[in-house]
C-alpha positions, 0 to 999 in steps of 0.5 A: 537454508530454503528455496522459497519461491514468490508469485508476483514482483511488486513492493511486497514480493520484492519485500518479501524476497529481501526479508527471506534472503536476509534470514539465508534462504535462496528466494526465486521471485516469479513475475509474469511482466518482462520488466520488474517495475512498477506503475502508479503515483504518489503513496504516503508511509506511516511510521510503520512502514518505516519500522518495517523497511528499516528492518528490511536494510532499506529504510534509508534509501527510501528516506532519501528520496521520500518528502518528510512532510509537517502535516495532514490536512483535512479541508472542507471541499465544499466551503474550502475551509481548513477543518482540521490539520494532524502535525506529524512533525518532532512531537509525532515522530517522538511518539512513534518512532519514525516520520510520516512521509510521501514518495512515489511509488516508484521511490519505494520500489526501486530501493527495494528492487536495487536491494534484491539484486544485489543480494546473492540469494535472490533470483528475478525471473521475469516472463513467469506468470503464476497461474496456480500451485501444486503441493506434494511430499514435502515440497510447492510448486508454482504453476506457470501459464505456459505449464511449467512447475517450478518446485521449491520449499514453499511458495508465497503468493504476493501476486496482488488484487488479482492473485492466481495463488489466493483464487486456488487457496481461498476461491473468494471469486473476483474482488469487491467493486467499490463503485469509487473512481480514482484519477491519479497523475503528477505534476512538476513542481516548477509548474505549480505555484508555491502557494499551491504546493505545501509541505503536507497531505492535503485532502479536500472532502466533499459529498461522494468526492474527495481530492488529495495532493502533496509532494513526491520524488523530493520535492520535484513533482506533486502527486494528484489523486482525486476520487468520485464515488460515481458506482462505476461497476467494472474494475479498470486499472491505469486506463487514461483519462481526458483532462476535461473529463476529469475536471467535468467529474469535479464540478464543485472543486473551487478555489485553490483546489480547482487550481491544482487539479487544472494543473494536471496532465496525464490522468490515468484512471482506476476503479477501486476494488477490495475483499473481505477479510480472510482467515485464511491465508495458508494451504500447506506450505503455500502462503499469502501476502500483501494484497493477495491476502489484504487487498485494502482501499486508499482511504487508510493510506495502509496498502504498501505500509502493510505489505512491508509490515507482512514481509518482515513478519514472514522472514521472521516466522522463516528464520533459519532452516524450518523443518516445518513450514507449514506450522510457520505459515500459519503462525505467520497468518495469525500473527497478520490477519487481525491487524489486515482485517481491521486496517481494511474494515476501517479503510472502507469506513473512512471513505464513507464516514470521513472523506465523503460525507455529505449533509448532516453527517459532513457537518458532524464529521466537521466539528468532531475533527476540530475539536481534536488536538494533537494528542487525542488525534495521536491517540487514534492512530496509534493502533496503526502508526505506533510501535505497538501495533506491529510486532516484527516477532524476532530481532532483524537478522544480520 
């Protein structure tokens, strides 16, 4: 047994928490906020992310409160034609093991909250802010803001986008601006006509913009995310948004997506940011996770699925009562980074190539995605979605 301390309570601090816990370590979970929660709306989780929880101990509670949908529709935004739809039904499930679904966030996060406190090993300190580490004989030590050292057998940063442990480890300086523009919110289904609310993802691509939406929390809400590439230049995080301004930023949504965006009430903004992919995630017995070590863009539907995936492989590569960390953390680092890297590269080119193209390129990404069936779609998704891509390295402890 080991005294592991985790910067940041988020879906993969908790996560990581859990998984260490399970394998017998005592894991003390530092987080600056007061309250463990968590903002946000709607996320979608691959099968993978199910594998990954379903190690973990929690994958039927977050099951419980996930929408299991029938497809992935990908809309032309600016004709309002159906391009093409991925069914992720029986034959998808067979493939890769487990569904693909929707939830939000908060669905995801508080089976994983509930867990953590129920588990004896584990301790929640809220009011902790990390705000750097120190290493010495053998041992790690958070630094808290107030100057506080908390000291332990490692220290594993899951301190998000922003991460205090990543900018003393890798000191990459702030995070990439992406220039996109998110506007996010969620409405009550009984406020949306039926015919507006399928059981799928819908996306809607147009030139420099793209709208999503799909049901959440059961069913009873539907979670509207809708992006412009409008290179905004400083990062801002779940600031409101006017409802006129949102619609006034999506002039050419018509139809049945104009409808739904109209719906919302609400908006809270976000200005997307990423990094480059990284070698290094380990210093010592000090380590990275989630996005402190992958910070992704949306447009691969992966940043909470390789969170999970990052914690699973972690408590896996800690099993038992490793003399030595350090060797282990950094096959932990190599066991993820590849896989990260690709998931955010492809992430960035998929917000270019596929959601917001325009001229000829949209007419090419068009024909390209119709002529696929389902096989060649599953196909291109299977390095992601598929068994094979993530590798729990050990069996799931008891």
């Amino acid at each position: 047994m080991a005294e592991i301390l985790i910067a940041g309570g988020g879906i993969g601090g908790l996560a990581a928490a859990l998984g260490l816990a399970r394998r017998g370590h005592r894991v003390t979970v530092l987080e600056r906020r007061e309250v463990f929660t968590e903002a946000g709306a709607g996320i979608q989780l691959g099968p993978n992310a199910f594998r990954a929880l379903d190690l973990l101990g929690v994958g039927r509670e977050v099951r419980d409160r996930a929408v299991v949908v029938d497809e992935l529709r990908f809309m032309d935004g600016t004709t309002g034609e159906r391009v093409a739809a991925m069914p992720v039904g029986e034959e998808y499930r067979a493939r890769f093991g487990n569904p693909y679904a929707v939830v939000h966030r908060v669905d995801l996060y508080l089976p994983l909250l509930e867990a953590v406190r129920r588990h004896p090993g584990v301790e929640l300190r809220g009011r902790h802010h990390v705000v750097g580490y120190e290493q010495r004989a053998g041992r790690a030590a958070a630094v808290l803001a107030d100057g506080r050292r908390i000291t332990a057998d490692a220290l594993i940063g899951a301190d998000g986008l922003h991460s205090a442990v990543r900018r003393q480890l890798v000191g990459d300086g702030a995070p990439r601006v992406s220039g996109h523009t998110i506007y996010r919110t969620v409405v009550p289904a009984e406020e949306v006509p039926r015919e507006l609310r399928p059981n799928a993802v819908t996306l809607w691509a147009g030139p420099k913009w793209h709208f999503v939406h799909y049901p959440v929390s059961s069913g009873r809400y539907v979670n509207l995310a809708a992006t412009r590439d409008d290179g905004a230049a400083e990062a801002v995080a779940g600031v409101p948004a006017g409802d006129g301004d949102v619609l006034a930023a999506f002039p050419e949504l018509s139809g049945t997506a104009r409808r739904l965006l109209e719906l919302g009430r609400d908006w809270k903004a976000w200005v997307l940011c990423d990094r480059d992919p990284v070698d290094r995630w380990t210093e010592g017995r000090v380590a990275l996770l989630g996005d402190a070590a992958h910070p992704m863009l949306q447009y691969a539907a992966q940043g909470a699925c390789q969170a999970v995936e990052d914690a699973v492989v972690l408590a896996g590569l800690l099993d038992g009562c490793p003399a030595d960390f350090e060797q282990r953390l950094e096959k932990y680092g190599a066991a993820r980074r590849e896989r990260t890297a690709r998931v955010q590269l492809v992430a960035r080119e998929m917000g270019r190539r596929l959601y917001h193209a325009a001229g000829p390129a949209r007419r090419e990404r068009n024909a390209m995605l119709a002529s696929m069936a389902p096989g060649a779609m599953y196909d291109e998704v299977a390095w992601l979605h598929g068994r094979e891509g993530f590798d729990p390295a050990v069996p799931e402890a008891g």
